[in-house]
N, C-alpha and C positions, 0 to 999 in steps of 0.2 A: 443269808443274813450274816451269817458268822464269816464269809469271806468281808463282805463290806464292812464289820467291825475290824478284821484285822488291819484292811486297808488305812481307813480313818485312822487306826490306833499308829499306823505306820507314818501316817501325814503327820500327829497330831508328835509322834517320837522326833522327825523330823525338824518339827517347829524347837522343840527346843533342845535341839543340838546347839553345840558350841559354837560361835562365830571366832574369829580370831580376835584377840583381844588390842582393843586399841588403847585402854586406859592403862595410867602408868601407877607405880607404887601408891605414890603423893597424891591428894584427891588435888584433880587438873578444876581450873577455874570452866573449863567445859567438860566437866563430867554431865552436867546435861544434854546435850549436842552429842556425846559418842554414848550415852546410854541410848538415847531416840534414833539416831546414826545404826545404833547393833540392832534394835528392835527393828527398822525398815527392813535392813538386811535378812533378817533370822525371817520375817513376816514374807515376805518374797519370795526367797528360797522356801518355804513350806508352799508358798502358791504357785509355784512353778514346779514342786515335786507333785503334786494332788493333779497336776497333768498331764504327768509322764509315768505314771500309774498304767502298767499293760494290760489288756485283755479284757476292759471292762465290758459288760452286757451296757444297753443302751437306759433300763435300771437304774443298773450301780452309776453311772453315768448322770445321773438325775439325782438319784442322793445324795453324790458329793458335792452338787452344786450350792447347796447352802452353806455348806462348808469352806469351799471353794471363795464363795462371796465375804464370809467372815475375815478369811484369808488375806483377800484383798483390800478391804476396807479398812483392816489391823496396820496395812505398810502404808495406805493412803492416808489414812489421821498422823501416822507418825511421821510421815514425812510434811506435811502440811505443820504440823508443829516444830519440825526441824528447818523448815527451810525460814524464817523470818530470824531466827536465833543468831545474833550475833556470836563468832569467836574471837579465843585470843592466842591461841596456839595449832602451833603445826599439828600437835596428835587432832581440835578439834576441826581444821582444816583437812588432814585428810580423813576423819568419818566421814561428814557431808558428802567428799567426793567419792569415796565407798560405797553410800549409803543409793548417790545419784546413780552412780556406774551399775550398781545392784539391780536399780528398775527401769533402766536403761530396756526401751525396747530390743527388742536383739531378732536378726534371722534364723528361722526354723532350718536354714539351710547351713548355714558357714557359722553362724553363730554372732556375726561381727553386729555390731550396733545400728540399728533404723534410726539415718534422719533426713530431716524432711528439707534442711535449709545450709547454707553454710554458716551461719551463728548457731544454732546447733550444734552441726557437724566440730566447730571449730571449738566449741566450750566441748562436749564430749574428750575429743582429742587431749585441751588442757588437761583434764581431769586426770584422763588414762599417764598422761607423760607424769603430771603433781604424784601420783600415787608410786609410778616407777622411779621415779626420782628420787623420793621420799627412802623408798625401801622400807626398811626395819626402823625408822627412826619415830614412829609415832606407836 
């Protein structure tokens, strides 16, 4: 019992580590869009840490699932609320593609992005180059 508290408390530390910050001094006319944008972000990376959690019994395995599901329903409402939000600047342009790139399926193998089409394949790509492009400037 006390290993699966520490775990959870390990997920739960996790969730709310720092993201890198996209918002500037000035409150941005999309401080909505990059606060919703960090929460996907920070909400994802906790539900992809709760499954790279080693050594579990088949158990603790079953306990974190509720957890697990919180997890994911937390990046799913935020993004569902982020994605009809119009922007008006580059910082609130590249959250969205942050926030996309973040639940971006991805292989268990190479790590590189699952798509299933070339409009997919070709909007991913945008994103990845908007954000290198971008650099530090958001």
């Amino acid at each position: 019992m006390n290993r699966r508290r520490n775990l959870l408390g390990g997920v739960a530390a996790l969730a709310a580590a720092p993201v890198p910050v996209l918002a500037m001094a000035v409150p941005s006319p999309d401080a909505e869009v990059i606060r919703l944008a960090q929460g996907v972000i920070k909400a994802e990376a906790a539900y992809q840490a709760a499954y790279e959690i080693p050594n579990l019994t088949v158990e603790e395995e079953q306990a974190l699932e509720p957890q697990r599901q919180l997890l994911m329903d937390a990046a799913s409402d935020q993004a569902e609320a982020l994605a009809p939000l119009p922007v008006v600047t580059l910082a609130g342009v590249l959250a969205k593609a942050r926030a996309a790139l973040a639940v971006a399926d991805r292989s268990s193998v190479d790590g590189e992005i699952v798509v299933k089409d070339y409009v997919e394949w070709l909007a991913y790509a945008a994103l990845e180059d908007l954000v290198q492009v971008a650099g530090g400037e958001a």
